[in-house]
N, C-alpha and C positions, 0 to 999 in steps of 0.2 A: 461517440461522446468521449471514449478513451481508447487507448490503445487496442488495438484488438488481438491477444493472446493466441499462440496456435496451437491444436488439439497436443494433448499428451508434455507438453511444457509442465514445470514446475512452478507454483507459484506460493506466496501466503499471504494468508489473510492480515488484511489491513484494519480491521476490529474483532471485537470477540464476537463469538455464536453463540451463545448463551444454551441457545432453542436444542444446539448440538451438544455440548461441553468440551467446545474448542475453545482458544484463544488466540486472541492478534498473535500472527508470527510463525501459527501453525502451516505446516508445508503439507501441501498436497498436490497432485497432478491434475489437470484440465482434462474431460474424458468426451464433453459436448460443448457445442458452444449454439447457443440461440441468438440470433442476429434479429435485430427489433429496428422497428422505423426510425427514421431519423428524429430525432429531439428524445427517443428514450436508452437506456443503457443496457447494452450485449448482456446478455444472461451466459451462465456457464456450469457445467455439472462438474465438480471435485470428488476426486475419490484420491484413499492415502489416510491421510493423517494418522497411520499408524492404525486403523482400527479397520478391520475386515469388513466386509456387507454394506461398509457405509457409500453411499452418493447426498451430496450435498449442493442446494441449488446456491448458485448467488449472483449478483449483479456485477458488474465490472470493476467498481469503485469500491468493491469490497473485498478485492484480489492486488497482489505487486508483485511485481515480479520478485524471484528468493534474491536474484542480485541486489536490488535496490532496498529488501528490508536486511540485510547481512550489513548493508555497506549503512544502515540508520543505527542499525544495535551498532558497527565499533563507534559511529559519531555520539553516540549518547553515553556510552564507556567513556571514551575521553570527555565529555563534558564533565562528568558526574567526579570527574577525579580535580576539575579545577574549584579555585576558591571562590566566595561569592562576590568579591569582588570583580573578578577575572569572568563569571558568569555575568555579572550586568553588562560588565562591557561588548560582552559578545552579542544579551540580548538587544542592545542600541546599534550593538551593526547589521545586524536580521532586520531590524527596523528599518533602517535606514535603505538596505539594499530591497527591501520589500518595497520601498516607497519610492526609489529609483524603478525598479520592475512597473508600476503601478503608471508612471510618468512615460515608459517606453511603450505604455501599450495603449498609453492613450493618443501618444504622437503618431502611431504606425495604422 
């Protein structure tokens, strides 16, 4: 269903864990990976986040790679520093190129 991560990589979490008292963003390592039938999503056991004795299970879609949330915190840094007009204009081009995306994948 998504990528599939390979053991002992770094990754973070793409929501919070409440159940844990982690949050979106927290980095941990890949230590299992459970590999499920097609139509359902790779499981994976996390250890890290800084706290000892912990394993933590979670599904695929609730992991990113550290590259990809490193590289959304500086995009969200620089947004946060434009004004709100300069912020709508960017959210009509997300629209717009969403809606181009949505148009390629209906043609292909």
């Amino acid at each position: 269903m998504s990528d599939k991560y390979s053991l002992f990589s770094k990754v973070a979490l793409a929501i919070d864990l409440p159940e844990h008292n982690l949050k979106r963003g927290s980095v941990a390592t890949i230590v299992e990976h459970y590999p499920m039938a097609d139509g359902e999503e790779d499981g994976y056991s996390l250890e890290g986040f800084n706290v000892p004795n912990i394993t933590v299970e979670v599904i695929a879609s609730q992991i990113i790679p550290v590259h990809q949330w490193e590289q959304e915190a500086e995009i969200l840094a620089k947004l946060r520093q434009l004004s709100p007009a300069r912020l709508l204009q960017i959210e009509e081009y997300i629209d717009f190129m969403l809606q181009k995306d949505a148009v390629g994948r209906k043609s292909a």
